[in-house]
C-alpha positions as CSV (number, residue, x, y, z in Angstrom):
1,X,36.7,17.9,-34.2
2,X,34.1,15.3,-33.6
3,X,36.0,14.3,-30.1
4,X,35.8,17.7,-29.1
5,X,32.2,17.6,-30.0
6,X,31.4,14.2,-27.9
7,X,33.2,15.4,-25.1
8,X,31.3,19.0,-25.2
9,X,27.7,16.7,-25.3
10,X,28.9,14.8,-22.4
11,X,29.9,17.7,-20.3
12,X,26.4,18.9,-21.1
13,X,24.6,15.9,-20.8
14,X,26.3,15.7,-16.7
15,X,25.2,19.7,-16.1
16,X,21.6,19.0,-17.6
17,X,21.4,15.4,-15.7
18,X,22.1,17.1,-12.4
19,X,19.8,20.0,-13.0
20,X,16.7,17.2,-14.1
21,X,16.4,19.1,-17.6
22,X,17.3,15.5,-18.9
23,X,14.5,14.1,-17.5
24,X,12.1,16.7,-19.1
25,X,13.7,16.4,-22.5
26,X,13.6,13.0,-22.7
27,X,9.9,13.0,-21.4
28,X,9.2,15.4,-24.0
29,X,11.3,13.9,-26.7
30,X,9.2,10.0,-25.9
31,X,5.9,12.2,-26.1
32,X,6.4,13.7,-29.5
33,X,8.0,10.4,-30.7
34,X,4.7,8.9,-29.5
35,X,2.6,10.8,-31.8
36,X,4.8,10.8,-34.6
37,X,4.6,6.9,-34.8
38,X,0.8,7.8,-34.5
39,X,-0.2,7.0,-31.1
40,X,-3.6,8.6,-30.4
41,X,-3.3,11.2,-27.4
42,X,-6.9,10.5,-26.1
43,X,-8.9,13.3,-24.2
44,X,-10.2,12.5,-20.7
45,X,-13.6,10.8,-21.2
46,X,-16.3,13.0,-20.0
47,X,-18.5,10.5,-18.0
48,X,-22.6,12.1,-17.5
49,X,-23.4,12.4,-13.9
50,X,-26.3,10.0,-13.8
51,X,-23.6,7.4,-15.1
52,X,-21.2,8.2,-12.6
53,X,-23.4,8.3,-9.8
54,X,-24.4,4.5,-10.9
55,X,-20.3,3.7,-10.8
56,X,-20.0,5.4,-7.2
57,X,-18.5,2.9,-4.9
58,X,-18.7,5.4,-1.9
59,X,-19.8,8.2,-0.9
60,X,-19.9,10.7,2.1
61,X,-22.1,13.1,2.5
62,X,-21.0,16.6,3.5
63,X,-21.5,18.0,6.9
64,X,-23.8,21.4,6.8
65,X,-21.3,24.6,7.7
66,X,-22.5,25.6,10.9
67,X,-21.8,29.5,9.3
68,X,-24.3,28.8,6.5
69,X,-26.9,26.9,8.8
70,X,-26.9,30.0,10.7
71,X,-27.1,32.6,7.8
72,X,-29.9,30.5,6.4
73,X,-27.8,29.9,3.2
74,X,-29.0,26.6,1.2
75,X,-28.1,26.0,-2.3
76,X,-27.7,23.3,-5.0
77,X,-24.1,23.0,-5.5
78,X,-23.0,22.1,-8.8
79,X,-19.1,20.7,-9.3
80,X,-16.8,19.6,-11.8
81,X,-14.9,16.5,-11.0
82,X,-11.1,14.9,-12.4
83,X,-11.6,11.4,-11.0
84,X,-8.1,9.8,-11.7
85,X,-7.1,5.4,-12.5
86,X,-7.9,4.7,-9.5
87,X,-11.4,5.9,-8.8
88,X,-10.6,8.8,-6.5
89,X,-11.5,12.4,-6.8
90,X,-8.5,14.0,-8.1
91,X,-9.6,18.0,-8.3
92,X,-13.1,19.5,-8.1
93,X,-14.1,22.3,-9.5
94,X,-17.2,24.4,-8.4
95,X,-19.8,25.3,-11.8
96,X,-22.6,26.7,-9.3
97,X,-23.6,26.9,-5.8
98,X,-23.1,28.9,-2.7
99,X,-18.7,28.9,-2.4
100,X,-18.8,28.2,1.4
101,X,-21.2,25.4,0.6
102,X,-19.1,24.6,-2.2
103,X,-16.1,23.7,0.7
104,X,-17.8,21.5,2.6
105,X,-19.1,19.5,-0.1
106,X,-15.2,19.4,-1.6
107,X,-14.0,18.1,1.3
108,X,-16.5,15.6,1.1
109,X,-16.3,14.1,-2.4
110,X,-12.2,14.0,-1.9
111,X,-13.5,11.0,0.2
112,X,-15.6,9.7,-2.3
113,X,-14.5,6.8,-4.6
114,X,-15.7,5.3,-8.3
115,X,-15.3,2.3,-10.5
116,X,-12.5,3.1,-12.5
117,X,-13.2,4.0,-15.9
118,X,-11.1,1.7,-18.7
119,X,-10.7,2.9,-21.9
120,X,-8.5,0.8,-24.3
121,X,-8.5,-1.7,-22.0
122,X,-6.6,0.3,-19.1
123,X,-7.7,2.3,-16.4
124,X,-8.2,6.1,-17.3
125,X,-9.0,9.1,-16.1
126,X,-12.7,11.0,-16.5
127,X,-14.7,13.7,-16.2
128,X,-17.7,14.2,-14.3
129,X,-20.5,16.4,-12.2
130,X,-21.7,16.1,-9.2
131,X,-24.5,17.8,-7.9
132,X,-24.5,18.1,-4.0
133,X,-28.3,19.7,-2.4
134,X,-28.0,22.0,1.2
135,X,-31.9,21.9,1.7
136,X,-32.6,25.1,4.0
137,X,-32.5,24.8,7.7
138,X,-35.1,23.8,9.4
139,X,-35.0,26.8,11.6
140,X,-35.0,29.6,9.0
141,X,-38.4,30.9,7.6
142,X,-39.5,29.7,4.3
143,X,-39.3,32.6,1.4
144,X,-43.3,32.1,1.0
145,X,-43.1,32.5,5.0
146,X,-41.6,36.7,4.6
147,X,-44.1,39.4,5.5
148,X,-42.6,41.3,2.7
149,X,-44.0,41.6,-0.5
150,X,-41.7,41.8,-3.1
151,X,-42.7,43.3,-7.0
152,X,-40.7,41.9,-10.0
């Protein structure tokens, strides 16, 4: 009985190994081992933007969308950032601001790169805001500059 059993777990083992479900178990099975012995499963470090902006090793600033230079549309633009080990922008995320603003300065920070953040003595992941200002164009009228009058 316990042959037919090894053999039925190794005929498994080969259909789950080609299928990469091995791969995830195992992954899974290290991960829950891993807390089990008590290692601490540490949230990403949520870095203030004043802080990061002092840890910035480069930035780029974002070209003004000739769509929203020509609509007038200026805006502060407010953005959640995953930078990853390495210092680079992994994922943005936009909290406030015109979207189509919001694009241009996204493609932007993807170039943009910071000091990596150790915790533990390794590099880690953080969080972070960035806050990105479109002034208005130079072209378009000021809202004090409207011959409107407008009651609140």
């Amino acid at each position: 009985m316990r042959l037919l059993w090894c053999l039925l777990n190794s005929e498994m083992l080969r259909i789950l190994s080609r299928s990469g479900i091995v791969l995830w178990v195992a992954s899974v099975l290290s991960f829950a081992q891993a807390i089990g012995e008590g290692t601490p499963v540490l949230p990403l470090h949520v870095m203030p933007e004043s802080e990061a902006q002092a840890h910035r090793l480069h930035y780029v600033a974002p070209a003004y969308p000739a769509e929203a230079r020509q609509a007038c549309l200026y805006s502060r633009v407010v953005l959640e950032l995953r930078v990853d080990e390495s210092g680079a922008v992994a994922h943005s995320s936009l909290i406030s601001g015109e979207t189509v603003l919001a694009d241009a300065a996204k493609t932007a920070l993807k170039q943009w790169m910071y000091l990596p953040y150790v915790q533990n003595g390794r590099p880690a992941e953080f969080i972070t805001r960035a806050t990105v200002c479109f002034p208005r164009p130079s072209r378009c009228p000021s809202p004090s500059d409207s011959s409107e009058v407008h009651f609140e």
